[in-house]
N, C-alpha and C positions, 0 to 999 in steps of 0.2 A: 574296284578297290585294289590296291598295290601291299603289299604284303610289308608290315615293319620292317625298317633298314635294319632291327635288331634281329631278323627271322635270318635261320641260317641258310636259305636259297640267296636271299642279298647280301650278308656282311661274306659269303666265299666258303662258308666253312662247307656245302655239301653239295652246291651247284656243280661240282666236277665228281663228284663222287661216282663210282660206278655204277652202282642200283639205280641213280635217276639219269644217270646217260642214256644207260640201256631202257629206262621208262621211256625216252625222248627217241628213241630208234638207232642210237650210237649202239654201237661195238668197242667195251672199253678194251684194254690190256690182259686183263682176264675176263674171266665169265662168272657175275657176282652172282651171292648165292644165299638164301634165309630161307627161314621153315618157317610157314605156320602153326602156330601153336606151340612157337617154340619156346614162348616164354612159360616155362612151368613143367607143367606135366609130367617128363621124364628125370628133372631136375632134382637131386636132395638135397642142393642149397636153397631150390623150391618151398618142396615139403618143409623145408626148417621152417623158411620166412612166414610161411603162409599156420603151422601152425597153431590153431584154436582159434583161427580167423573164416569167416564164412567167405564164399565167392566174392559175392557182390560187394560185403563190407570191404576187402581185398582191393577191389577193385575200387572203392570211394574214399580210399587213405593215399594221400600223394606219395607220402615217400615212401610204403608198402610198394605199389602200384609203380613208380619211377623202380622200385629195389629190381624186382620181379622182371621189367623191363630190358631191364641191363644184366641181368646175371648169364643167360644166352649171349649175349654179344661179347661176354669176357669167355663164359667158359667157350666156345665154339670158332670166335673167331669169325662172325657171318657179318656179309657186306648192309646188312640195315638189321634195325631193332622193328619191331612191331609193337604198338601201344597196348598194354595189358587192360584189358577188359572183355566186357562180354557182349552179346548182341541185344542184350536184355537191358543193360544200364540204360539207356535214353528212357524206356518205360518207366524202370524204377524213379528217376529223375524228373519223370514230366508227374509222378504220382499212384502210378499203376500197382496196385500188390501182386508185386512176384516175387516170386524170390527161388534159388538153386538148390534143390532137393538133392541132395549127393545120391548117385549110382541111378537117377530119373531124368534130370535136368530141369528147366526152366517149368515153375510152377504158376498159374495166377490164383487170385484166389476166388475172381468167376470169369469165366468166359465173356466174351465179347462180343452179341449177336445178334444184337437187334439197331434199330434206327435210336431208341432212346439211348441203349448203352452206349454208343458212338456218339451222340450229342453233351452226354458226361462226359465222353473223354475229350471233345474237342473243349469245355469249357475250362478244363485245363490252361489252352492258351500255349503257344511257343515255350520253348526250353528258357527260365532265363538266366543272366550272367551269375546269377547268385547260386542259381541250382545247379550249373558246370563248374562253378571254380572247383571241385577237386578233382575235376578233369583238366581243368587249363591247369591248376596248380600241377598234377601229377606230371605232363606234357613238359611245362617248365623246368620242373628241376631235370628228368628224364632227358632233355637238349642240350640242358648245362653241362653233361657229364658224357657225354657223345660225340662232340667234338665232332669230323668230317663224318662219323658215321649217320646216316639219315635216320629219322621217326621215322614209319609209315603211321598214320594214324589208320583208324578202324571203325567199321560201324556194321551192321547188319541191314539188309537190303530189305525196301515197306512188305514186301509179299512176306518176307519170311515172318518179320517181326507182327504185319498184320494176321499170317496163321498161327503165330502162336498170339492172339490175343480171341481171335476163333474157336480154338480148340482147345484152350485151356490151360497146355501143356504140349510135353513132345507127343507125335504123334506119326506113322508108318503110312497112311496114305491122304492125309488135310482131308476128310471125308467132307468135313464140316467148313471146313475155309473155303475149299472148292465149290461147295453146295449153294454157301450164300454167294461167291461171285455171281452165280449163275440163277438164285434164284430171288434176287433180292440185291442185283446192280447198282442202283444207288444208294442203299448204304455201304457197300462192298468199297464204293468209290471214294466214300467219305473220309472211310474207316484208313484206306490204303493212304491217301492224302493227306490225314494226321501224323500216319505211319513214318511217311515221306520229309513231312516237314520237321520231325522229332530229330530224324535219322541226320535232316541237312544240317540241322543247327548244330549236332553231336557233332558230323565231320569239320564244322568251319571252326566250332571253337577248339578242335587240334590243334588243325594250320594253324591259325591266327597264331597261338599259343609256342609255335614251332614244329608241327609237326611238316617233312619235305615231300611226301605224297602222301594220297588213302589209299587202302581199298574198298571198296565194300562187296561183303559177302554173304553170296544166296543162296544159305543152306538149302530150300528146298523147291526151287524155282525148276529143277530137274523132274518135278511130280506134275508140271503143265505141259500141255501140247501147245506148239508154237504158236498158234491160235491164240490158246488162251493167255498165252504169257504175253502176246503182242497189245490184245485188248485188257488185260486184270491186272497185268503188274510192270510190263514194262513204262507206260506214264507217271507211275509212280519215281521205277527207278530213277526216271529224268530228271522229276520233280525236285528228289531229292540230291541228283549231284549238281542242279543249277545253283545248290547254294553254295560251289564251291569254284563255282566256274568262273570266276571271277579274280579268283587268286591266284593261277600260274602254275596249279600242280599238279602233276602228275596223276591220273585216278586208275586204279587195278578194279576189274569187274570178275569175280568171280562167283563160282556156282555149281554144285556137284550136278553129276549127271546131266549133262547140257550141252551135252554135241551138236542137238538140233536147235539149240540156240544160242549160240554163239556171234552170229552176223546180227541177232536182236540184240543182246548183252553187250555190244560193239556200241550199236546205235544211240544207246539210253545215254553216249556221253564218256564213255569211258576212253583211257588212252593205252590200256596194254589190258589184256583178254588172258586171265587166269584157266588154265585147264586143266582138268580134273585125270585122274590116273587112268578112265578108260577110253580115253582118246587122243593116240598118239601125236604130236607135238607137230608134224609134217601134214598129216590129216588135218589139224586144225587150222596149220600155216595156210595149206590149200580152200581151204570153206570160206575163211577169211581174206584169199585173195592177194594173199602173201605181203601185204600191207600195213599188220599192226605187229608189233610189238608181245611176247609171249612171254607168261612165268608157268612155269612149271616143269614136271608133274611127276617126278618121284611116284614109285606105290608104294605106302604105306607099308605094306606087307614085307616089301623085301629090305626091308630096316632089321629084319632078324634070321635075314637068308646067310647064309656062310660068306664071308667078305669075297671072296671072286665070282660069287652070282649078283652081290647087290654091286660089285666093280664094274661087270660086264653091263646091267642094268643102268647106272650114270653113265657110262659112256656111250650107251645107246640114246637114252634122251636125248643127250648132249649133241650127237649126230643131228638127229630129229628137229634139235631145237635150232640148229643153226640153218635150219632152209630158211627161217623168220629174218626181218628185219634186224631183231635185235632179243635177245633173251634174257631172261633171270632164272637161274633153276631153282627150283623149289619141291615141295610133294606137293603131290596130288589131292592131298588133304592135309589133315593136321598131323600131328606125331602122335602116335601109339603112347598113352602113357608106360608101357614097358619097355620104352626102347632104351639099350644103353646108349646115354648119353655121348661113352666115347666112339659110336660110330656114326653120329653126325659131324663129332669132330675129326672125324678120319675121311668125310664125304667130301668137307669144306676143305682142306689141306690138298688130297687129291686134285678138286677142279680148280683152286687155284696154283695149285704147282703148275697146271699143265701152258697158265699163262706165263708161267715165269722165265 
């Protein structure tokens, strides 16, 4: 399938733009640059918008969700927006009781552990058009007002989203997620496969809608040994970016803690390989074979270092980053809700001064 002439990779508005150049292996003019997690968290025209509004409600109001969106790409200045939501919404959507616990996170309201619990969820059935529109709505108005700056749309990767429907909740080592892969395979398979097919439906109806690449992201795919990521969750990962493979765009693969799987997280389909802050940009250039395309990887940490340590620290990345084919700098993770905001805007001014 060919993407609307109305989608903004066809009618010009972002096909040149420098986030998906650099998705594509170009080297633009500068060196484009966005945060994860950037929409919010450190922001008090955030906290304004978002007061006495829950997460996920947040996250299922268009023009909230579009606001939230865009408020980082005005105050900051960053070469792509990221779609506001959470890794949880496809669940909440397809029916699942969860919902965001403040200062816990992602709550259900039972675990998900057996072969019969899995055959409830799949009678569920696919995501459908009615249950995404205030995702496609959000997406829509969100590209109307973006103009050459690209969406990335967003989703969360089946492992992650299949352990937390495991464990109930966050959790510091999937004791439980990990247990039934291994002890109890095929519902493991099932489960992940549902997981897969929620996650693809959430990515396509972006795009479709305008978003100009995804990424998806796995939070805890760093708590497997290559082994097991190769046989437990990387089919899944495929599973669910085949439902995007089709459209022409760009796909970011990332995932904390995953240095030793990297060249897998490549495989599943992806087109530029997100790294995490404990693995330098040149080390992963190398593991990868100096072949893909790379965002990242800011620490987190030195967001609140004296501005000529976190100056020396970008220009180290940036070094790092350019043995790649082609970069996007980003963190390592998400933003610190503590961070002031005016020193992301002083990061983003910096790297593109230096193209100018």
């Amino acid at each position: 399938m060919t993407l609307p002439l109305t989608h903004p990779l066809r009618d010009g508005r972002t096909a040149d733009s420098a986030v998906v150049r650099a998705f594509s292996g170009d080297r633009p003019d500068r060196l484009p640059v966005w945060f994860m997690r950037q929409a919010g968290r450190s922001l008090p025209e955030y906290r304004a918008a978002r007061e006495g509004t829950a997460m996920l409600e947040a996250c299922l109001r268009p023009e909230l969700s579009s606001e939230l969106t865009l408020q980082p790409v005005r105050r900051h200045g960053v070469d792509a927006a990221i779609f506001f939501s959470d890794i949880v919404i496809p669940l909440r959507l397809a029916g699942v009781d969860v919902d965001i616990v403040p200062g816990v996170g992602p709550v259900l309201g039972a675990p998900v552990r057996t072969a019969d619990d899995v055959a409830r969820l799949a009678q569920t059935g696919p995501l459908t058009r009615e249950a995404l529109a205030p995702i496609t709505a959000g997406v829509g108005l969100t590209v109307a007002e973006l103009g050459a700056t690209p969406l990335i749309g967003f989703a969360g990767a089946p492992f992650t989203l299949a352990a937390y429907l495991v464990e109930g909740g966050p959790s510091r080592d999937h004791l439980a997620a990990r247990t039934l892969m291994h002890a109890d395979p095929s519902t493991w398979f099932a489960l992940t496969e549902w997981a897969a097919d929620v996650t693809g439906a959430f990515l396509r109806a972006q795009v479709l809608a305008g978003a100009s690449a995804v990424q998806l992201f796995d939070s805890w795919a760093g708590s497997l040994s290559r082994a097991d990521y190769l046989a437990h969750a990387a089919p899944a990962s495929a599973r669910a970016l085949a439902h995007v493979a089709d459209l022409d765009v760009k796909i970011v693969h990332f995932g904390t803690g995953t240095e030793h799987l990297l060249t897998a997280m490549r495989d599943v389909g992806a087109d530029v390989v997100g790294v995490d802050y404990r693995t330098p940009l040149d080390r992963a250039n190398e593991l990868l074979g100096g072949t893909v395309p790379l965002q990242g990887n800011l620490d987190p940490a030195m967001l609140a270092a004296p501005w000529p340590v976190l100056e020396a620290h970008v220009r180290d990345v940036v070094a790092r980053g350019a043995k790649a084919p082609s970069h996007v700098l980003n963190l390592g993770h998400g933003v610190p809700p503590t961070t002031d905001p005016a020193v992301l805007t002083r990061i983003v001014e910096l790297v593109h001064g230096w193209g100018s």
